[in-house]
C-alpha positions as CSV (number, residue, x, y, z in Angstrom):
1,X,-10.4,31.8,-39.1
2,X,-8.2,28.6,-38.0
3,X,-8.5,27.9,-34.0
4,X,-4.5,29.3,-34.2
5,X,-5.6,32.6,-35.5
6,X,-8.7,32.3,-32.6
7,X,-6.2,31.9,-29.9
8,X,-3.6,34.6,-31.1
9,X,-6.8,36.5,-31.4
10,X,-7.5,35.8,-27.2
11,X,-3.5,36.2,-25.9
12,X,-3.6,39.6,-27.9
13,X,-6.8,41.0,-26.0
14,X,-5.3,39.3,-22.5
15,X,-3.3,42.0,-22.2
16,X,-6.2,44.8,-21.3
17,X,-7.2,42.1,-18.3
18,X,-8.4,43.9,-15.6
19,X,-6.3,42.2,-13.2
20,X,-4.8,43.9,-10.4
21,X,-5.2,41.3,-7.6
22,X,-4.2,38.4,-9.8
23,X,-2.1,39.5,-12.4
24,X,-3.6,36.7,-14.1
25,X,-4.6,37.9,-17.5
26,X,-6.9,36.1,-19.7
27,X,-8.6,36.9,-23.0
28,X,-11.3,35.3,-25.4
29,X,-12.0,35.8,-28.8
30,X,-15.8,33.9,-30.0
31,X,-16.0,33.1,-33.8
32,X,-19.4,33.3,-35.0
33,X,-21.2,31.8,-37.1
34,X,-20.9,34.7,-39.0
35,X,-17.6,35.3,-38.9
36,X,-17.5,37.6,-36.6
37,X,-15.0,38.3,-33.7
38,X,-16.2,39.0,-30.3
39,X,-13.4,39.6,-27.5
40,X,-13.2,39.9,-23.9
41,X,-11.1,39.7,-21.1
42,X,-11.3,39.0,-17.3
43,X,-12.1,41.9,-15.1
44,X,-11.3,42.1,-10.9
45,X,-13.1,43.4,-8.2
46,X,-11.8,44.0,-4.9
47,X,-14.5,42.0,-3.7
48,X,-13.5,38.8,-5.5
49,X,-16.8,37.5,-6.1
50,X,-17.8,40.3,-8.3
51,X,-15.0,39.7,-10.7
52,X,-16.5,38.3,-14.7
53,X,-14.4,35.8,-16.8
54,X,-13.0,36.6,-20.0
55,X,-15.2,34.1,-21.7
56,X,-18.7,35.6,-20.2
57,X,-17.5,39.3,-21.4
58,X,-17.0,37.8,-24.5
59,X,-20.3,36.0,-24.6
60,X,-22.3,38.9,-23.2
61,X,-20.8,41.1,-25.7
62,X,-22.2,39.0,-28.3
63,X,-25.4,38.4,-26.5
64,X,-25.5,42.9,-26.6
65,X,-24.8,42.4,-30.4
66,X,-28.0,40.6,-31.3
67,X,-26.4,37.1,-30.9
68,X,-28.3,34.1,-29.4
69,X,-27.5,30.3,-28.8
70,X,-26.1,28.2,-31.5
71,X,-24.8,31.8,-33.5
72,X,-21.6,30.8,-32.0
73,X,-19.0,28.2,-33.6
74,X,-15.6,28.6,-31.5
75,X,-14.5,29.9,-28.6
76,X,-10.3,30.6,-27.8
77,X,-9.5,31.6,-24.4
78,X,-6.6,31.4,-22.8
79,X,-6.9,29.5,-20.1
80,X,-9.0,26.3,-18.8
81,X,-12.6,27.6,-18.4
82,X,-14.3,27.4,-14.5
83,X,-17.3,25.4,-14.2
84,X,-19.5,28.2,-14.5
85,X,-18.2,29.7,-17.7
86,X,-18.6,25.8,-18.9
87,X,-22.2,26.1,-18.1
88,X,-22.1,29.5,-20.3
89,X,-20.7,27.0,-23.2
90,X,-22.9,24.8,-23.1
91,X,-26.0,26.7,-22.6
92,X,-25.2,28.8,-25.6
93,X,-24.8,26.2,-27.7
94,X,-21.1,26.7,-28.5
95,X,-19.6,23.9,-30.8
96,X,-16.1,23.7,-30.3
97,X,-14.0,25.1,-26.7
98,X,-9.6,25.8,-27.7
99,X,-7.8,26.4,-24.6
100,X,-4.3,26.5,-23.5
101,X,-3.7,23.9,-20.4
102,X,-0.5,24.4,-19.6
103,X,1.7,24.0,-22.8
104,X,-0.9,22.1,-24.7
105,X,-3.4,23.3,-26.4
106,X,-6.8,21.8,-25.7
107,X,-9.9,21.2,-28.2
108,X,-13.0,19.7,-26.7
109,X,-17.1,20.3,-27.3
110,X,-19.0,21.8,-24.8
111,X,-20.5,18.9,-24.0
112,X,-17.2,17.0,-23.6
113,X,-16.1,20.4,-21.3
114,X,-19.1,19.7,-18.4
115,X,-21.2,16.6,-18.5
116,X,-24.7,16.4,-17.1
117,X,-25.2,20.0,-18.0
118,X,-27.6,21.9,-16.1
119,X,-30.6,22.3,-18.3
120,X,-34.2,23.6,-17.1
């Protein structure tokens, strides 16, 4: 699957954002190393700080789905990811971040996404 396809994949699944507050939908699609899919979305709360980001549905999905660090080669989401959802990246071992910015599309590692990575 091209990193096109990935991000198609991630403005198709934006739409079921949970997103009342906002009305900022985002969605994520993971490739793994298997080829398989995994998608999520954002999700609100009233009480903002229990909201989830698309990419750590996404990622917990997988994690549900038997997945584990370094299983997963892309992730697509549609939007710049927060710092902690970089620190998700990066602790699962995800090789390659695409991102809309704007109108550009954006390619970077994980790595390149949040230097000096918290690591225990």
């Amino acid at each position: 699957m091209t990193d096109a396809e990935l991000l198609a994949a991630a403005d198709a699944i934006a739409e079921r954002a949970y997103a009342p507050y906002s009305n900022f939908h985002v969605g994520c699609a993971v490739l793994c190393r298997d080829g398989h899919v995994i998608e999520g979305v954002n999700v609100e709360n009233a009480a903002y700080p229990l909201g989830v980001c698309a990419e750590k549905t996404a990622l917990s999905r997988a994690i549900v789905e038997g997945y584990r660090p370094g299983d997963f080669t892309v992730v697509a989401t549609t939007a710049s990811p927060c710092g902690g959802c970089r620190q998700w990246l990066a602790e699962l071992q995800v090789e390659r971040v695409v991102f809309r910015n704007g109108d550009r599309v954006v390619v970077m590692t994980a790595d390149e996404l949040l230097p000096e990575q918290f690591e225990l």
